[in-house]
C-alpha positions in Angstrom: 8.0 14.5 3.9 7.0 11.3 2.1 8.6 8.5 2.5 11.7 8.0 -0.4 11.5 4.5 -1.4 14.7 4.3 -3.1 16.5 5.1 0.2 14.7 2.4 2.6 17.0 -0.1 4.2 16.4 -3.4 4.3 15.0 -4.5 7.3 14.8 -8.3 9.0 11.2 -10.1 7.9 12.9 -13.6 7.9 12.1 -14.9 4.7 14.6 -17.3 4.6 15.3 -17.2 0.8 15.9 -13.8 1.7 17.9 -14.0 4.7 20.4 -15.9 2.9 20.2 -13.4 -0.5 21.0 -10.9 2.3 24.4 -12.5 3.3 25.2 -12.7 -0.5 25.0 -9.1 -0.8 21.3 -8.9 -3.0 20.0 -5.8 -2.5 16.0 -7.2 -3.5 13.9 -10.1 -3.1 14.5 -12.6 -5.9 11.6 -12.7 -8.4 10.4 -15.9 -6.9 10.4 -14.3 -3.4 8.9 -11.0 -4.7 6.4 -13.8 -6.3 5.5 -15.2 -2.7 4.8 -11.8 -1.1 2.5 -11.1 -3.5 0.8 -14.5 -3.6 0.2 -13.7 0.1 -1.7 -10.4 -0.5 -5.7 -10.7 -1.0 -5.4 -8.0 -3.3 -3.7 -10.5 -5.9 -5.7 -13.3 -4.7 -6.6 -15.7 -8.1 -4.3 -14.0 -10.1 -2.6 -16.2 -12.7 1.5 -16.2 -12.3 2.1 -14.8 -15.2 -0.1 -11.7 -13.9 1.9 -11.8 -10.9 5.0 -11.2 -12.8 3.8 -8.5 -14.4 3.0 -7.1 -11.2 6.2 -7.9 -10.0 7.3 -6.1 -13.0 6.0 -2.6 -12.4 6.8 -3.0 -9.1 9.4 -3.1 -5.5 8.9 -3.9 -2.6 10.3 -1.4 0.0 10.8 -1.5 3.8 10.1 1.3 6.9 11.0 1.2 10.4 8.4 1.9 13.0 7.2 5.3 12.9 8.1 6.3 9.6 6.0 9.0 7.8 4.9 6.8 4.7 2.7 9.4 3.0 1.9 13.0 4.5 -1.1 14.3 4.6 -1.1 17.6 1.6 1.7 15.9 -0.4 1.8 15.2 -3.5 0.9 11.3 -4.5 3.4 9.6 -6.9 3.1 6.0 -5.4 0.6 3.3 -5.0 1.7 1.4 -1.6 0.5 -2.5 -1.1 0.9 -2.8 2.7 2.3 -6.9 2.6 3.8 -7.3 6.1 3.6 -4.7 9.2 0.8 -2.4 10.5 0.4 1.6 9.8 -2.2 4.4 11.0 -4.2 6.4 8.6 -4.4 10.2 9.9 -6.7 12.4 8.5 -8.0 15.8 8.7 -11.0 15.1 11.4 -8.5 12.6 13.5 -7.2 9.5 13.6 -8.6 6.8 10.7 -8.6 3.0 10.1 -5.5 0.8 11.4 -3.8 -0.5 7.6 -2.9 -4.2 8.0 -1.7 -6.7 5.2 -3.2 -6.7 2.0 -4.5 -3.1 2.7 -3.4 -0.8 -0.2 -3.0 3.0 -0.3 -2.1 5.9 -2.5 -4.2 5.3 -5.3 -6.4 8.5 -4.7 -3.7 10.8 -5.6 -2.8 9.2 -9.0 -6.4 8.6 -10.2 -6.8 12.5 -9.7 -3.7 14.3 -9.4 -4.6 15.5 -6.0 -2.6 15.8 -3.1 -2.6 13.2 -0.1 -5.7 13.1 1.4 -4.2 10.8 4.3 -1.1 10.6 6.5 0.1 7.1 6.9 2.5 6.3 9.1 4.0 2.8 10.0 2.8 1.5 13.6 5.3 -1.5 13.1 8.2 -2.0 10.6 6.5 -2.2 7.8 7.1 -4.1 3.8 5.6 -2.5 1.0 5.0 -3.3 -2.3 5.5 0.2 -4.3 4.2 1.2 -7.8 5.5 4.4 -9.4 2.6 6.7 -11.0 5.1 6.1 -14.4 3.8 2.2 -14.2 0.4 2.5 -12.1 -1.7 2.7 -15.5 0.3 0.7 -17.3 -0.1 -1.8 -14.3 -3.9 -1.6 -14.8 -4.2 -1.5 -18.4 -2.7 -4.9 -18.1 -4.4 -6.6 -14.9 -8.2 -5.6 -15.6 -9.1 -7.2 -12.7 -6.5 -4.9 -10.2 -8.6 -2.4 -11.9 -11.6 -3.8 -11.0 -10.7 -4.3 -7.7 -9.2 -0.9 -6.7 -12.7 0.8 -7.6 -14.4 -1.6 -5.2 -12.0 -0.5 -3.0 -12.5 3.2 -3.2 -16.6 2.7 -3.4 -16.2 1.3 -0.2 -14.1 4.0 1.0 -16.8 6.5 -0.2 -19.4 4.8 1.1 -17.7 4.6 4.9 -16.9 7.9 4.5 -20.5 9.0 4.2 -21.6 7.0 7.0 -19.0 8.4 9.1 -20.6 11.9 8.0 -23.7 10.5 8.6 -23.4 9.7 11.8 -21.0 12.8 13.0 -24.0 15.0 11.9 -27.1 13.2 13.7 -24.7 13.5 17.1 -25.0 11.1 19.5 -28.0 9.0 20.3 -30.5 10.5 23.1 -30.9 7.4 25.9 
C-alpha cells in the first residue's frame, strides 16, 4: 500500500520557477529549485552547496494529495521521505502518534534494519517530499557525514520519547 513515488502527480505549491517549468512541460524541479527546497529544510541546515547537490543527486522530490497512504504500517521500507512542504499523521500500533511537519523526515528505520514499517504515515495536507531510494540512502551518508550524524540524533530522540511514553503509560494516571 505504500505510496509509489514514480507515479505521483504534480501538484500546485506555487513556486514560481516551477509554475512556469510546469507550462513548459518539465516534469521536475530544476536543480536550482530542487536546491531551494532543500535549503529550506532544517535537516540540511549549514550544509555547503556542493553537499546540497549531492543530496539533490541521490534524490526526488515527490508530491501526495491529502489523504494519501505514504508508508503503511507492516510494509516493507525502501525509501527515506524528507517531509519539505505539507503536513502528515504518524499511526502506530498503540494509536495515533506525532503530527509530521516540514523538515520532519521518515523512513529511515526500515533501511538501517531491514525491518518492516513500524509507522503508517499518511498525508493530512497535500504534501512534497523529498525521496531517497535504499539503492542511494548509504551512499547518501557515506558522503554527507553530518546527515549521518544527524539522523541518529534523530532516532535517539525517538527512542528516548518512546520510553517516556512507556514510562508514563505504565505508572497510569496520576492519583489527585
Amino acid at each position: 500500500m505504500e505510496i509509489d513515488p514514480r507515479t505521483t502527480d504534480r501538484l500546485p505549491f506555487h513556486d514560481p520557477d516551477e509554475t512556469e517549468q510546469a507550462y513548459a512541460g518539465a516534469a521536475e524541479p530544476s536543480g536550482d529549485a530542487q536546491l531551494r527546497h532543500l535549503q529550506r529544510v532544517p535537516l540540511f541546515s549549514g550544509f555547503s552547496e556542493d553537499e546540497l547537490r549531492r543530496v539533490a543527486d541521490l534524490s526526488r522530490i515527490v508530491e501526495a494529495p491529502s489523504g494519501t497512504v505514504i508508508t503503511q504500517i507492516g510494509d516493507a521500507g525502501d525509501t527515506f521521505f524528507i517531509i519539505i512542504d505539507g503536513m502528515a499523521a504518524v499511526r502506530t500500533p498503540v494509536g495515533p502518534g506525532s503530527q509530521l511537519q516540514p523538515g520532519d523526515c521518515f523512513g529511515e528505520m526500515s533501511l538501517v534494519d531491514g525491518e518492516p514499517r513500524s509507522a503508517s504515515i499518511v498525508a493530512t495536507t497535500d504534501v512534497r517530499m523529498l525521496v531517497v531510494d535504499h539503492s542511494h540512502f548509504w551512499r547518501l551518508l557515506d558522503e554527507t557525514p553530518e546527515l549521518m550524524r544527524r539522523i541518529l540524533t534523530i532516532l535517539s530522540r525517538r527512542v528516548r520519547r518512546l520510553e517516556q511514553t512507556i514510562r508514563a503509560m505504565l505508572q497510569g494516571p496520576n492519583p489527585t
